[in-house]
C-alpha positions in Angstrom: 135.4 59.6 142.3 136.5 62.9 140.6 140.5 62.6 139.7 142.3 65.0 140.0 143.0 67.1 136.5 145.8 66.4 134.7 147.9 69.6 133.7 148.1 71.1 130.3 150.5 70.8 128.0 152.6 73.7 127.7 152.1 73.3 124.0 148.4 75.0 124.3 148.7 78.7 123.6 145.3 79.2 126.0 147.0 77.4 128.6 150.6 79.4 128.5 148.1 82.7 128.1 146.5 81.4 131.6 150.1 80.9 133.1 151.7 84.0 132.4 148.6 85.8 134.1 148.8 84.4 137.3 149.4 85.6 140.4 151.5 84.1 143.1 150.5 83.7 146.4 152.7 84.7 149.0 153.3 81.4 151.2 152.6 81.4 154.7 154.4 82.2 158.0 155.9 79.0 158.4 157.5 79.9 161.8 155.6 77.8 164.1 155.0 79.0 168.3 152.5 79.1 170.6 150.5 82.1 171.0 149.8 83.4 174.4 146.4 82.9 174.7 145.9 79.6 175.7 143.1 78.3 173.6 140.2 75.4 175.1 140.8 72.1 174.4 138.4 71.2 171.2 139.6 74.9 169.6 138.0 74.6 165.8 139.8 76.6 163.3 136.9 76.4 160.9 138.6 77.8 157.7 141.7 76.1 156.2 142.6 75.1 152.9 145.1 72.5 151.8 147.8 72.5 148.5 149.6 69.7 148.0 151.8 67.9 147.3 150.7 68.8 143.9 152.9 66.0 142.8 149.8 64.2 143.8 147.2 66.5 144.1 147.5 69.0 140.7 145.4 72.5 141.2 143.4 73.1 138.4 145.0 73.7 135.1 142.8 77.4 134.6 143.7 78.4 138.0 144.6 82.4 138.3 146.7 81.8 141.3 149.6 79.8 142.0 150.3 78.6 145.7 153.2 76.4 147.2 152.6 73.7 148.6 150.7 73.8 151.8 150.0 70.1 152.9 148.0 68.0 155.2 151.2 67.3 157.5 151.8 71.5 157.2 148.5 72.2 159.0 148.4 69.5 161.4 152.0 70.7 162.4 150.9 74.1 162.7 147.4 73.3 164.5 149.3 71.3 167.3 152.0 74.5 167.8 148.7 77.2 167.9 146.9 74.3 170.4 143.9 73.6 167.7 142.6 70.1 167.7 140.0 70.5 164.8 139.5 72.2 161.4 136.6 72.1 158.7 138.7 71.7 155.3 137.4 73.9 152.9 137.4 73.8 149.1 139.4 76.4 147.6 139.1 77.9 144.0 142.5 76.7 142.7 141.2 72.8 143.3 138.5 73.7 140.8 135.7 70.3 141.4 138.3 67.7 142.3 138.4 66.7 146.2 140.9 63.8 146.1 143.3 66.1 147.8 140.0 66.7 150.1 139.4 62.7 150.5 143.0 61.7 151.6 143.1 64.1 154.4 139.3 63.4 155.5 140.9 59.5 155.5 144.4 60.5 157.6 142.2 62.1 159.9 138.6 60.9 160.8 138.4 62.3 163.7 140.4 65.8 163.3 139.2 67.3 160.0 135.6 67.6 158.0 135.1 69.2 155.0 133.3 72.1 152.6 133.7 70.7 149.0 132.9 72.4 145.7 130.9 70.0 143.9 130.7 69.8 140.1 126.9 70.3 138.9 126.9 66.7 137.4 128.1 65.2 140.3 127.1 61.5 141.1 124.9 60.5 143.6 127.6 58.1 144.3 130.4 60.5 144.8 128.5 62.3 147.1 127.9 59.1 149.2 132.0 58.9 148.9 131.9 62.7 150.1 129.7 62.1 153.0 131.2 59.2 154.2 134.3 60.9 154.4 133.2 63.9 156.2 132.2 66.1 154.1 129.1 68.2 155.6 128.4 71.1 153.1 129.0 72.5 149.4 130.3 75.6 149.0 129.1 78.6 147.0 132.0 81.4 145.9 130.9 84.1 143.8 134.3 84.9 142.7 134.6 81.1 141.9 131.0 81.2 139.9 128.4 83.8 140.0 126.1 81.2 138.8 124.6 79.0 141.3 123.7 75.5 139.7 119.6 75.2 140.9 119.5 71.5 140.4 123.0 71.1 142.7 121.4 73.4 145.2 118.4 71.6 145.3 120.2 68.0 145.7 122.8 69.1 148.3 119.6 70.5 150.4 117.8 67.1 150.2 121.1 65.3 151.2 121.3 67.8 154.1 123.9 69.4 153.4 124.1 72.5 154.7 125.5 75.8 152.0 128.6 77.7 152.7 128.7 81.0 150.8 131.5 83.8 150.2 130.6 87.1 148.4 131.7 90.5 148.6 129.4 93.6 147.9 126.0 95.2 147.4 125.6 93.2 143.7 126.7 89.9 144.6 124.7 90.0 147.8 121.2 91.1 145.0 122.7 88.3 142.9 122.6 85.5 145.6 119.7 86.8 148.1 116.8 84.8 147.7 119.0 81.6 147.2 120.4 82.8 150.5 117.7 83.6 152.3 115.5 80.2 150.9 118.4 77.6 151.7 116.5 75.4 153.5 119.0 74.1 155.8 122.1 75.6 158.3 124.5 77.5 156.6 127.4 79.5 156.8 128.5 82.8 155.7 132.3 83.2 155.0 134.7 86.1 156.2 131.4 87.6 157.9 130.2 88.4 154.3 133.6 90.8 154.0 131.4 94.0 154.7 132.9 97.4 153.5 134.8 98.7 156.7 134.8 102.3 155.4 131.0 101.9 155.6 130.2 100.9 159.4 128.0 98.7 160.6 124.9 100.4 159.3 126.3 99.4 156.0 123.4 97.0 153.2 126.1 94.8 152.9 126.4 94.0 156.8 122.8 94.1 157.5 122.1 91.5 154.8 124.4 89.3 157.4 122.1 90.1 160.4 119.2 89.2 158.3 120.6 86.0 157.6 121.0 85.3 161.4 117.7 86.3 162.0 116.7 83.5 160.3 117.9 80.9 162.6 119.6 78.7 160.2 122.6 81.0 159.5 126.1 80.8 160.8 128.9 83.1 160.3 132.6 83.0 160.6 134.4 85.8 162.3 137.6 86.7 160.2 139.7 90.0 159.7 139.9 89.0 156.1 137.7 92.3 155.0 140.3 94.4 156.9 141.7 97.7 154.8 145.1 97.6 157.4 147.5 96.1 156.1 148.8 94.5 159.3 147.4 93.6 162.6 145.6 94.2 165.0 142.9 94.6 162.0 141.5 97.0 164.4 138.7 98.3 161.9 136.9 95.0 161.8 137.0 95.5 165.6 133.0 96.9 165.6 131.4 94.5 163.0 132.9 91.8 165.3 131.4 92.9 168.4 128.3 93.4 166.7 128.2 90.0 166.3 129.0 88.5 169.4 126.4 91.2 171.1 123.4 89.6 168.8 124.5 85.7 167.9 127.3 84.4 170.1 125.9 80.4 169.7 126.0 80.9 166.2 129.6 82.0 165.6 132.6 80.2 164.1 136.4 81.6 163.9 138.6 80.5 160.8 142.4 81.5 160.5 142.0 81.1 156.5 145.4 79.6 156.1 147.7 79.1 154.4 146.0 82.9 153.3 146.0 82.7 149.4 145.5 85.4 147.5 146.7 87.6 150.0 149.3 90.5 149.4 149.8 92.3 152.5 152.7 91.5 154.9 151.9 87.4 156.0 150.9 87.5 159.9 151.9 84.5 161.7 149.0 82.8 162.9 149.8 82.7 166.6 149.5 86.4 166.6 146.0 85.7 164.6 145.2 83.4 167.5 146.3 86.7 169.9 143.6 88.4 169.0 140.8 86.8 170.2 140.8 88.4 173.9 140.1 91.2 172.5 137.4 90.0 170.0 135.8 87.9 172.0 136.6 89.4 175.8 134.4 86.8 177.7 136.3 83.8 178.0 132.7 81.7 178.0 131.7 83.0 174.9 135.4 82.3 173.6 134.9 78.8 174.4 131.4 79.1 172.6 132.7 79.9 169.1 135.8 77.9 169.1 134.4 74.9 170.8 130.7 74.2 170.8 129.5 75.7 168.2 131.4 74.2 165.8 131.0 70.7 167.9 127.5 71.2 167.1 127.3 72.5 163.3 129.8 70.1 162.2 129.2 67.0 164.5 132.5 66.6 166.3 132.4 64.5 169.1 131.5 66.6 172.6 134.7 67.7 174.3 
């Protein structure tokens, strides 16, 4: 199993030079209500990340980003106010490889929670039987995390069947990563709808590389008003890239809230009010159920609600 990784001492000039050039995170909306749309029983929030305690669970030393604490007990608290009964735990860049945060919440919660993780290239065999066992479905690929994708990794998390989960932003990241895209040979998952360039409409290369990556069958994608340029809701400029999507893949669509929102400097929405905009997303309350229920109850095996 991969340890956590111990901190460095303050002592290393590199490490104080790291330090003093990160960012912090603004924390979350911690103010927890009900929204008023009542969400189906089974709701998926298919995006979250977990920090903490990092008494136990240290981010990675190199990290450019310092969050607070934003635990296992945090989410589950804020998942039962917002009326969500499942979540896909997903790696984030400030863990660097290490997962034991990852494994103790995948243990708490069998039946809740499965996981993304962001394996090391010389992982184990072994620790991906641990990973598996635990819940963990898929390996995630961020291109601001590592533009490099490791072939041999690739190649041995497809043969495991696991499926890919990628984030990228932009006309030369999408070059970069297309024909490893595009030849994954099992499901996978596109992140924050491939945060296409609002200024550039729907007709943009950027969101018609996502279309092509439904068209292959094997694609999901997670609807998120991550890529919005407005600084607060209702996000209404991602309003036509969403309902582009529901028009031409509604059984292949996941929603993720992306708390506890790292690395984001606008003004923190409460996630209730996040939750409040799925009417008008999604009007149909069938295809609401669809991408917050059974569609993640079938990509990420959850029991049938």
């Amino acid at each position: 199993m991969r340890a956590a990784l111990a901190q460095v001492g303050s002592t290393c000039p590199e490490a104080n030079l790291i330090e003093a050039q990160r960012r912090v995170s603004p924390p979350p909306d911690r103010q927890l209500r009900s929204p008023r749309l009542a969400l189906p029983p089974g709701s998926c929030d298919t995006h979250v990340h977990i920090f903490g305690p990092q008494a136990r669970f240290p981010l990675l030393p190199s990290r450019r980003l310092d969050v607070e604490d934003c635990t296992c007990d945090d989410l589950v608290a804020l998942h039962n106010a917002l009326a969500l009964s499942r979540a896909l735990l997903v790696q984030s860049f400030q863990h660097g490889y290490s997962y034991e945060y990852m494994l103790n919440a995948l243990g708490r919660y069998p039946e809740r929670f499965r996981g993304v993780a962001s394996p090391a290239p010389d992982i184990t065999d072994g620790e991906l039987d641990i990973l598996t066992g635990a819940g963990v479905l898929g390996a995630r690929f961020a291109y601001p995390a590592s533009p490099t994708i490791d072939a041999a990794l690739f190649g041995r998390v497809a043969e495991r069947g696991w499926q890919a989960h990628f984030m990228f932003e932009g006309e030369a990241q999408i070059a970069a990563w297309r024909d490893r895209i595009l030849g994954f040979p099992n499901m996978f998952v596109i992140e924050h709808m491939g945060n296409p360039p609002v200024e550039k409409g729907v007709e943009s290369p950027e969101f018609r590389f996502v279309l092509e990556c439904l068209a292959t069958g094997r694609c999901w994608v997670k609807l998120s008003p991550r890529f919005s340029k407005q600084p607060v809701l209702p996000f209404s400029d991602v309003l036509p890239f969403i309902h582009a999507l529901v028009k031409r893949a509604p059984d292949r669509l996941l929603w993720g809230s992306d708390w506890p929102h790292p690395n984001y400097f606008e003004p923190m929405p409460n996630d209730a009010d996040l939750v409040d905009l799925l009417p008008a997303w999604i009007p149909d309350e069938q295809t609401r159920q669809r991408v917050l229920v059974d569609n993640p109850a079938e990509l990420f095996g959850f029991p049938a609600y």
